[in-house]
N, C-alpha and C positions, 0 to 999 in steps of 0.2 A: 541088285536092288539097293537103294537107297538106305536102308534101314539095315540094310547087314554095315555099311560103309560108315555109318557113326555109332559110335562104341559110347555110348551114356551113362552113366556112375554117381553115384553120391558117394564114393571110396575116393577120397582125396591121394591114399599112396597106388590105389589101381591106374588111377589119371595117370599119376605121376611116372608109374612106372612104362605105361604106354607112351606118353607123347611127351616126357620131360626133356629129352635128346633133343626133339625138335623143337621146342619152347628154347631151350640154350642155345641152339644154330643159328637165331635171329635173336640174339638179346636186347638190341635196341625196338624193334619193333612189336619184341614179344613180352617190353618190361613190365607192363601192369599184370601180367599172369604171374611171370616169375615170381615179384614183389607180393602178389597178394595170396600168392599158394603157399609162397616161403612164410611169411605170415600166418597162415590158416596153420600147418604143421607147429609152427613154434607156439601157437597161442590160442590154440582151438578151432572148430570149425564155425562156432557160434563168436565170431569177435565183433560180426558185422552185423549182427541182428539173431532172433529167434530162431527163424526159418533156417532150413535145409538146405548146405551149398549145393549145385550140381557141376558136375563136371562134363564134358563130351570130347572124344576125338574121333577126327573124320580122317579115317586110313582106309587106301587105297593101293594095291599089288605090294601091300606087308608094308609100305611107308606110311607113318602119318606123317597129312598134309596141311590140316588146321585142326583148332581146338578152343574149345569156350569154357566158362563157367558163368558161375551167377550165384552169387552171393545175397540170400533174403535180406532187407526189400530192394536191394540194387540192382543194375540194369544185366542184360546179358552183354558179356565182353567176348567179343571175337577176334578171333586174328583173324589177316585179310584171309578173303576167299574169292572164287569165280563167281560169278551170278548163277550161276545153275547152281553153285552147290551152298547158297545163300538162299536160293530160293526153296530147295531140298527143305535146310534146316530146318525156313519157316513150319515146312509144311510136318516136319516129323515130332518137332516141338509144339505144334497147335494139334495132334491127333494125339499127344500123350497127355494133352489137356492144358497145360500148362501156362499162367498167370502171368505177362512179363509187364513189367513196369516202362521197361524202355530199351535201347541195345545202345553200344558203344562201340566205334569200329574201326578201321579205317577208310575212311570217306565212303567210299563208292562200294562197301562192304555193308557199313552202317545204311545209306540208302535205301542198295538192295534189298537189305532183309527190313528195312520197316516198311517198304511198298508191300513185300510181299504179307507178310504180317497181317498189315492190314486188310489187306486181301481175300486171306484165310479167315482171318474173326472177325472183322468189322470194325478192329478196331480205329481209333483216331490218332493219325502218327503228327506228333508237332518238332522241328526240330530244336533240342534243348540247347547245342552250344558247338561252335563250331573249334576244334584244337587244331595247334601244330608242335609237333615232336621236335623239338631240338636235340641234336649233340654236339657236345664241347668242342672244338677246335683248341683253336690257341688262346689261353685264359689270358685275358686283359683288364688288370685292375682298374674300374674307374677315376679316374682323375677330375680336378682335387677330391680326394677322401671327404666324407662328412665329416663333422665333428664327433668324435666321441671314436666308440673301439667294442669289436666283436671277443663277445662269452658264451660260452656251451652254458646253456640250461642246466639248471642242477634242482633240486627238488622244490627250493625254496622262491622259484617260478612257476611253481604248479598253478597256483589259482590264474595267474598272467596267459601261463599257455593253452588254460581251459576258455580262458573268455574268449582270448583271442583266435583259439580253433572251432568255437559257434560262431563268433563274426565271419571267417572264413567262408565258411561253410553256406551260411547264409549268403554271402555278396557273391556265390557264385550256385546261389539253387540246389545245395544240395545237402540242407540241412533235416530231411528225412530219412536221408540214403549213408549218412557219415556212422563210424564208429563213438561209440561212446564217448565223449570229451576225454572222463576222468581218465581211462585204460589208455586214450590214444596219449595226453601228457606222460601217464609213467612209465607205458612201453618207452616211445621218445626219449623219456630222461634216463632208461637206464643202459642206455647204450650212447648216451651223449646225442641223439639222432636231430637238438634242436640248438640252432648258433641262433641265439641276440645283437643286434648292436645295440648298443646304448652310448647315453649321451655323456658327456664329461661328469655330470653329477649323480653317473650311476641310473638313470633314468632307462628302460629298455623302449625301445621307439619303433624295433623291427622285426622280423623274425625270419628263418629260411630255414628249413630241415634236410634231413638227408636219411634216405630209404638204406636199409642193411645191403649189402653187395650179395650180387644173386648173377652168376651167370658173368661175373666179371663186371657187372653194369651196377653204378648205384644213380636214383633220379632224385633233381632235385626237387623238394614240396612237403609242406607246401612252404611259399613266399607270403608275407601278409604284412603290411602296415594301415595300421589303421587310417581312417580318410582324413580327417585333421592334419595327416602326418607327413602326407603323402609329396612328389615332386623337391626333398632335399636331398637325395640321395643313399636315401638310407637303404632302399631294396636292394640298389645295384651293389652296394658295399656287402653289405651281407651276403648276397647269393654269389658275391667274386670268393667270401672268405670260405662259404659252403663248398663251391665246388674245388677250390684249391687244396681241401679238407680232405675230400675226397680223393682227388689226385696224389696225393701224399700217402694217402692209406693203401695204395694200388689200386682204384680203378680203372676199367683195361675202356668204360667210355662213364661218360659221366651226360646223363639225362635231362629234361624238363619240360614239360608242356607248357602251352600258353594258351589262353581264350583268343582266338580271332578277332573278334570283337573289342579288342583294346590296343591300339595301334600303339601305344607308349609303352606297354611293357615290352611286345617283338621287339621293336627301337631298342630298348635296351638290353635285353638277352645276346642278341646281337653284336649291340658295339663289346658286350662283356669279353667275345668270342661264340659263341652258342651258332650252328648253323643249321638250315633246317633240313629235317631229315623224312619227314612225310605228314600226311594233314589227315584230320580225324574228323567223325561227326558222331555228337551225341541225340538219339529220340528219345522222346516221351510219349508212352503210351496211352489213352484214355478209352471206354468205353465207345463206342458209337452210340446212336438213337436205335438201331436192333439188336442191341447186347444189354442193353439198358429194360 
């Protein structure tokens, strides 16, 4: 039965201790679990909102084979699964009653479980944004350099890296689902996790972060210059100085997603070295007119 085959938790180290093996056997695919359970352990289970995280893994002859969470009010995050057993979740998570704002997946993962979703409650699946997973290949600095030169963040950027991470947030929709500005800047600065470029007069004009290593994998994000800013090269400098950053520190692969929907950033991840390594799709949930 279905329901003996996913194992459900709101115990962050019960997850862990069940499906963490296999969250690290696929670290490039499985990096936003790593990265945000590594997170949830060091900095509380409440970093992303009020609500209750949950956890799930789906094991099958004593292996786990996929596993999710969901973090209040963000979407549920699945590693890939089969359609059957996509369409299972819908239906184990819609009889234990449960609320979902939206899911995240990879591609044909993601689909799956908002067709079914819908399905099950009526609700209205829209799709919010289409990614693709890059990993590093061979780092290639871009050429000519912009003017100026990359600095780690230090505290005396905080209010810089607060505005700049509600711009973010905003220009990519998901400014009700983000962590708290102030915590995401101090977490960030106190492990140096934010590079600057800035201009010859000390001016900062860019920004690129870099997630704690989990699984051997660090990803890079976010990237942000503001739109004024935008097309002198300041992204690509930064995210070449990030992930060299990283390479140097020993990551064994070094990460980053992209919006589909903006053909100049792929362009340049790309020429940096960055190659792709699978595509993602995000939904949004809403009511129907009989749930309403």
């Amino acid at each position: 039965m279905m329901d003996r085959d996913w194992h459900v938790t709101g115990d962050l180290d019960q997850f862990l201790t069940r499906a963490g093996e296999f969250l690290r056997s696929r670290p490039a695919l499985h990096t936003v679990h790593l990265t945000v359970t590594a997170a949830l352990r060091s900095r509380g289970l409440r970093m992303y909102g009020e609500g209750d995280p949950v956890f799930g893994a789906l094991e099958r002859d004593g292996d786990v084979r996929a596993a999710f969470f969901r973090t209040p009010p963000g979407r549920l995050m699945l590693t890939p699964l089969a359609a059957e057993e996509a369409v299972e979740l819908a239906a184990q998570l819609a009889l234990r009653g449960d609320e979902l704002p939206g899911v995240m997946g990879e591609l044909d993962t993601a689909s799956t479980f908002a067709e079914a979703w819908a399905g099950r409650t009526g609700a209205l699946s829209e799709l919010h944004a289409r990614q693709r997973l890059y990993r590093l290949g061979e780092l290639t600095t871009p050429q000519p350099s912009p003017p100026g030169r990359p600095r780690v963040a230090t505290a005396n950027d905080r209010e810089q890296l607060i505005r700049w991470y509600v711009e973010f947030a905003a220009a990519i929709g998901e400014s009700g689902t983000s962590q708290d500005p102030g915590e995401w800047a101090d977490s960030r600065i106190a492990y140096g996790g934010i590079t600057l470029w800035e201009t010859p007069d000390g001016t900062p004009v860019s920004m690129a972060g870099l997630t704690t290593k989990a699984a051997g994998q660090v990803r890079v994000a976010p990237v942000y210059t503001p739109a004024d800013l935008r097309g002198r090269g300041y992204a690509g400098a930064v995210t070449a100085e990030v992930s060299g950053m990283a390479l140097a520190a020993g990551a064994d692969e070094v990460l980053l997603f992209t919006d589909l929907a903006n053909p100049t950033s792929n362009a340049l991840y790309q020429r940096i070295g960055y190659r792709p390594v699978e595509d993602f799709a995000g939904y949004d949930f809403r009511p129907g007119a009989e749930a309403r």
